[in-house]
PASE-406543 format. One record per residue (C-alpha): residue number from 0; y, z, x. Coordinates in pm, 1 decimal, decimal comma. Layout:
BEGIN
 pos        v        w        u
 NUM        Y        Z        X
...
END
This chain:
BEGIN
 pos        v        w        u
   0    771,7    350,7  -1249,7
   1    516,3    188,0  -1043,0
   2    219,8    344,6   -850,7
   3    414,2    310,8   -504,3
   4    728,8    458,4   -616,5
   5    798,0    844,6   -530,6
   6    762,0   1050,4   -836,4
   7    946,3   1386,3   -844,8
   8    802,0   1697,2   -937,3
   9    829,9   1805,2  -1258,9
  10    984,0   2145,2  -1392,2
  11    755,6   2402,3  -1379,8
  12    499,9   2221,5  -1134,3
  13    429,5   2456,1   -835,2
  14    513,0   2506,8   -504,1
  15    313,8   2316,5   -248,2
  16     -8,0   2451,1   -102,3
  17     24,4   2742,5    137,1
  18   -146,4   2671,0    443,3
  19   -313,6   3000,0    487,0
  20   -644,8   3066,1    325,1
  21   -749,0   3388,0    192,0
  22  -1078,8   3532,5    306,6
  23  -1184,1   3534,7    -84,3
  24  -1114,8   3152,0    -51,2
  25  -1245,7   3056,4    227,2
  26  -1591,5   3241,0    161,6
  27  -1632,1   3133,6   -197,5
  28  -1937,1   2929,0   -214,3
  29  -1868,2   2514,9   -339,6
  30  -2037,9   2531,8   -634,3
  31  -1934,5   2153,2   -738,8
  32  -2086,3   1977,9   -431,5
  33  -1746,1   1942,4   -231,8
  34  -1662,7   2153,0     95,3
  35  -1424,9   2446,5      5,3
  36  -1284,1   2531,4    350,1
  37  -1063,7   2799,6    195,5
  38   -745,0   2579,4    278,6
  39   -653,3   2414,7    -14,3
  40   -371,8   2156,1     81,5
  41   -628,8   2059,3    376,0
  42   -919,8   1990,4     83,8
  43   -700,0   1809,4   -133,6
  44   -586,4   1576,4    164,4
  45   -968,6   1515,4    260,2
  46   -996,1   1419,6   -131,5
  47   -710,0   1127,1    -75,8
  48   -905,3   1042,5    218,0
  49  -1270,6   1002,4    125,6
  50  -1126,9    790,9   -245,0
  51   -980,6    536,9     51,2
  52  -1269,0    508,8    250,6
  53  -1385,8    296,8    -49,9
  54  -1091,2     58,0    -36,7
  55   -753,9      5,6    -99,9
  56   -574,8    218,4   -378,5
  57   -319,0    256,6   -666,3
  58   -134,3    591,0   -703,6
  59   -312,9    610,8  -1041,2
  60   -647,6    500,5   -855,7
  61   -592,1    779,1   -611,5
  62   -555,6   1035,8   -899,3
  63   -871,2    865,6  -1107,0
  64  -1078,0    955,5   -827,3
  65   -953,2   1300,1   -649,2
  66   -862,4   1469,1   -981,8
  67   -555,3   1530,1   -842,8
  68   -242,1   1594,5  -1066,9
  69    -38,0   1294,6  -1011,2
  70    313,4   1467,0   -776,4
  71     33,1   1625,0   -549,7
  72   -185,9   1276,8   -468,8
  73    126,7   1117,3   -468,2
  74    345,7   1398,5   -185,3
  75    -21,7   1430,7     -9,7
  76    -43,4   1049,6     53,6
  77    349,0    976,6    169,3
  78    264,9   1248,2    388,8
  79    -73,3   1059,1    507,7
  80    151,0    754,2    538,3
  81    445,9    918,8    722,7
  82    174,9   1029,8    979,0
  83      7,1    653,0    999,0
  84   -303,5    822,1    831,3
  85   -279,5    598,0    573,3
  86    -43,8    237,8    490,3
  87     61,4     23,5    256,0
  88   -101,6   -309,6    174,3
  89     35,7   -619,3    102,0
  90     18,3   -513,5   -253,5
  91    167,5   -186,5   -221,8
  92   -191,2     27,2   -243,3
  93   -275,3    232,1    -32,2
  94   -531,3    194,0    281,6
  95   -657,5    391,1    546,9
  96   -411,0    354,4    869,0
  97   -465,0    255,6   1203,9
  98   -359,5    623,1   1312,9
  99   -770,7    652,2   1307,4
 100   -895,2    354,3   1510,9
 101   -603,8    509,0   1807,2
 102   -731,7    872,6   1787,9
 103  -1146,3    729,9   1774,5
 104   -995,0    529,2   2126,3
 105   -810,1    838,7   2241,7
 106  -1101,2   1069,3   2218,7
 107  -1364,2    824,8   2349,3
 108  -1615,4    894,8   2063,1
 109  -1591,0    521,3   1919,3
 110  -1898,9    408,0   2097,2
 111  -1812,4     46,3   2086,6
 112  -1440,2    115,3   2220,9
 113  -1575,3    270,2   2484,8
 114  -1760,2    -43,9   2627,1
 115  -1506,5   -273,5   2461,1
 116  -1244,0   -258,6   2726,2
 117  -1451,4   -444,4   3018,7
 118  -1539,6   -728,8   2798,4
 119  -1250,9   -877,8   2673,6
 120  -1079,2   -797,5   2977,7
 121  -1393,8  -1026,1   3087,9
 122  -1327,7  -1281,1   2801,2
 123   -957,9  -1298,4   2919,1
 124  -1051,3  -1388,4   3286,7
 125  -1300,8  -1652,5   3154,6
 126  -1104,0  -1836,3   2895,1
 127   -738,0  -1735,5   2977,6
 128   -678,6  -1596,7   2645,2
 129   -588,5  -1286,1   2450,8
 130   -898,0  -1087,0   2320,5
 131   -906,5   -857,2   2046,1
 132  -1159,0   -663,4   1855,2
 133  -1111,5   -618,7   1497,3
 134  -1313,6   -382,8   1230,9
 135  -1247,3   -446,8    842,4
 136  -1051,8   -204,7    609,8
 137  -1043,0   -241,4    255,0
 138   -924,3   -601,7    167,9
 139   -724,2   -636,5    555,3
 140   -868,3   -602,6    914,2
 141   -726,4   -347,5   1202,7
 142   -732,4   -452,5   1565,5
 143   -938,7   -154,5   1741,9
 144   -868,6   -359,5   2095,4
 145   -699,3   -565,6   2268,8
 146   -558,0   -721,4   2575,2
 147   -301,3   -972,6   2657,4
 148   -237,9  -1293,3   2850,7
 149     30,7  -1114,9   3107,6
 150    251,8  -1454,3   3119,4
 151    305,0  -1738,8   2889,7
 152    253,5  -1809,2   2511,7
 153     28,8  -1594,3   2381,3
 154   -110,9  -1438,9   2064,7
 155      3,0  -1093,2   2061,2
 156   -159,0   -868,0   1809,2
 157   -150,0   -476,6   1916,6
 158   -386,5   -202,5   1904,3
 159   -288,4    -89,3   1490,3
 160   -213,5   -409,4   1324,3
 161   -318,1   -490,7   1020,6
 162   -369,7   -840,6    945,3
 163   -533,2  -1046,8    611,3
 164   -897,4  -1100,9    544,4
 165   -788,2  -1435,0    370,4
 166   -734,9  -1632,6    743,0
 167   -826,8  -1645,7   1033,9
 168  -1179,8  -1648,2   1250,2
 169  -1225,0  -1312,0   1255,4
 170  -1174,3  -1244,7    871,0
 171  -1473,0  -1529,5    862,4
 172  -1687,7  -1311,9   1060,0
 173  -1596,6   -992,8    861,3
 174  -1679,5  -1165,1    527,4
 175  -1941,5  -1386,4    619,5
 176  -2221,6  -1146,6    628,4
 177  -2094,9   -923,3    293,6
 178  -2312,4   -884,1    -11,9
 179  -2281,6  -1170,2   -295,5
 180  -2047,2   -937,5   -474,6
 181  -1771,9   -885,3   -180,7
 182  -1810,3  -1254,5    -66,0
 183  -1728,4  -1385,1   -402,3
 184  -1412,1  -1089,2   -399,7
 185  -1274,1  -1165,9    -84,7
 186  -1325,1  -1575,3   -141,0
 187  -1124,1  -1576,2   -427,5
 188   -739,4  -1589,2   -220,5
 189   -902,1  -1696,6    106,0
 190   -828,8  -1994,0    283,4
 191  -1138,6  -2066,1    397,6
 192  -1454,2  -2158,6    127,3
 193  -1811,9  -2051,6     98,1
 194  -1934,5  -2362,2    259,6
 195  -1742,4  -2233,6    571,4
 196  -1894,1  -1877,1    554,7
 197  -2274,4  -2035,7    544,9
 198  -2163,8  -2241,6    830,4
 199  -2020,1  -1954,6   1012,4
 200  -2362,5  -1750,2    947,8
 201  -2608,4  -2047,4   1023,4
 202  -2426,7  -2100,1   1394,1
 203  -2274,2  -1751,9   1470,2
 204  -1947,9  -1816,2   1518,8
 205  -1621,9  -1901,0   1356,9
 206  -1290,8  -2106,5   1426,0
 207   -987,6  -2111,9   1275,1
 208   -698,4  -2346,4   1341,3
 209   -300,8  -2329,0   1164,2
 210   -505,7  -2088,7    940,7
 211   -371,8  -1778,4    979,8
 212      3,7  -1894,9   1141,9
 213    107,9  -2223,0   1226,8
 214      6,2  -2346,4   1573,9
 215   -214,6  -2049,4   1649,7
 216   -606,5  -2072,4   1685,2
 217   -855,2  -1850,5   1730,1
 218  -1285,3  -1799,3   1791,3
 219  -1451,7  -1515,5   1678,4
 220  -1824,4  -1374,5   1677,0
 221  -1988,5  -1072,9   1519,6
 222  -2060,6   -759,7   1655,2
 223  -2357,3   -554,8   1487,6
 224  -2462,9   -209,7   1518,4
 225  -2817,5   -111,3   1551,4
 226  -2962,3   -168,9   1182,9
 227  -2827,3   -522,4   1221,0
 228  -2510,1   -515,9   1025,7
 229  -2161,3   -655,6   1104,7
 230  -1937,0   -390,5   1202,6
 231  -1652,8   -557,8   1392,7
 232  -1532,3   -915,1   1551,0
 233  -1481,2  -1059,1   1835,5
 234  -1206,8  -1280,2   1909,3
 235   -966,0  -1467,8   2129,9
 236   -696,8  -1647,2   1990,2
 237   -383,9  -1887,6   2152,6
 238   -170,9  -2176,0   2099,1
 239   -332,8  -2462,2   1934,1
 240   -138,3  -2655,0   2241,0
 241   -340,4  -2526,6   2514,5
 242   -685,6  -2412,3   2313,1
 243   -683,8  -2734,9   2137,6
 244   -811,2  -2853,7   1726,9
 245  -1171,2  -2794,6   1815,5
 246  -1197,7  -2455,5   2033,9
 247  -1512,1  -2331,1   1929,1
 248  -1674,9  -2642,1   2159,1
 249  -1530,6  -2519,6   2442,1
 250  -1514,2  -2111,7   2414,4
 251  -1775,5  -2047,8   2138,4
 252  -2062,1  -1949,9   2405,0
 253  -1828,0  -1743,2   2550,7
 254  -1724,3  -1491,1   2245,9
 255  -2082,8  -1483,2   2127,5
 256  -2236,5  -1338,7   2448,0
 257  -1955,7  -1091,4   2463,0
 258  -2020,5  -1021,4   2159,4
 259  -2424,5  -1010,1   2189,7
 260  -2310,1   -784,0   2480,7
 261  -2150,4   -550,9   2287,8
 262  -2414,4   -533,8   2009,8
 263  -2671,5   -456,3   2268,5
 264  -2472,0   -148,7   2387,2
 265  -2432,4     37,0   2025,1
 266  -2797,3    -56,3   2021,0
 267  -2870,4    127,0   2369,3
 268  -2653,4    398,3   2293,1
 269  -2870,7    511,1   1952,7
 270  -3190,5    486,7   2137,2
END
């Protein structure tokens, strides 16, 4: 049986959590460094949680790390996953979902959604082309924004999808600025080289073209919070037909000041 395959519960393996914490529980101090909120099934969920936040994960992997037995990591995280907490990968490990990225919009804490929307609606005036904004996750990439061209072909990627970091401009940027150790990771299946990436860092700016789907191209930039580093990307993407083999001559200046922009407000915002 494989990591991603349901296990059932053994004889003699208990019930699931209850849900209601006793005051002994919730009151008993955390004497092993984790937060004891007296709700176990909640605690053991946050485990699955933070073990993700480092990167995609095998069942096993998941169990490694939480001390979980085995059935519970495995019924907590199809639960996660029913919920959109947390998805598959293209290897069958398990990630952190886009359910996040559409509550962090919905509650209007995620300071750089919250100036996002104006600017690519401004980059799709300008260049006539879908805009997206897209923060990495484990060994993919989540769009946290988007709009759409309302007519015509178009490059439609919603708010939630998950999409490769081995093509496309804005797995460039996401990559481009990692340490040595990540670079050389997420290089090794990537169909772009190193060569690319220290172009991509000396100019600012990446293109990709047929890279990530036939006849689609796309420009990206970085976005950076206030210590500097690369949080997110910045990109429009179209039909090769209409954007052309070179589109970084033409739009380039255009998806690095939005994202300069954008970098300058989660500057402003921690001052």
């Amino acid at each position: 049986m494989t990591d991603s395959q349901e296990e059932p519960l053994e004889a003699g393996t208990a019930a699931p959590e209850s849900l209601e914490a006793t005051p002994a529980a919730a009151s008993a101090p955390a004497s092993d460094g984790e937060i004891h909120s007296g709700v176990g099934v909640l605690d053991k969920t946050v485990k699955i949680l933070d073990a993700l936040e480092s990167g995609p994960s095998t069942l096993g992997q998941l169990v490694a790390a939480t001390g979980l037995a085995r059935p519970t990591a495995h019924r907590l995280a199809i639960a996660l996953e029913r919920h959109r907490f947390v998805l598959r990968d293209q290897h069958g490990r398990f990630v952190l979902g886009s359910r996040f990225a559409e509550l962090a919009a919905a509650a209007g804490e995620d300071r750089l959604l919250t100036a996002a929307g104006p600017i690519l609606q401004t980059l799709l005036d300008r260049t006539g082309e879908s805009a997206q904004i897209y923060r990495r996750q484990g060994d993919q990439r989540v769009c946290i924004a988007a709009v759409e061209r309302v007519s015509g072909l178009r490059d439609s990627i919603p708010v939630g999808a998950m999409l490769s970091m081995e093509a496309g401009s804005a797995a460039q940027i996401l990559l481009a600025w990692e340490d040595s150790e990540r670079l050389h990771q997420g290089l090794r299946h990537a169909k772009f080289t190193a060569t690319k990436l220290a172009a991509v860092r000396k100019r600012g700016w990446s293109e990709s073209v047929n890279e990530r789907e036939e006849g689609v191209c796309s420009i990206s930039a970085p976005i950076r919070n206030a210590s500097g580093q690369v949080i997110a990307a910045i990109s429009i993407s179209g039909p090769t037909g209409r954007m052309g083999a070179a589109p970084g001559r033409r739009y380039a200046p255009l998806v690095m000041a939005a994202g300069k922009y954008l970098t300058e407000a989660l500057v402003k915002a921690v001052r």
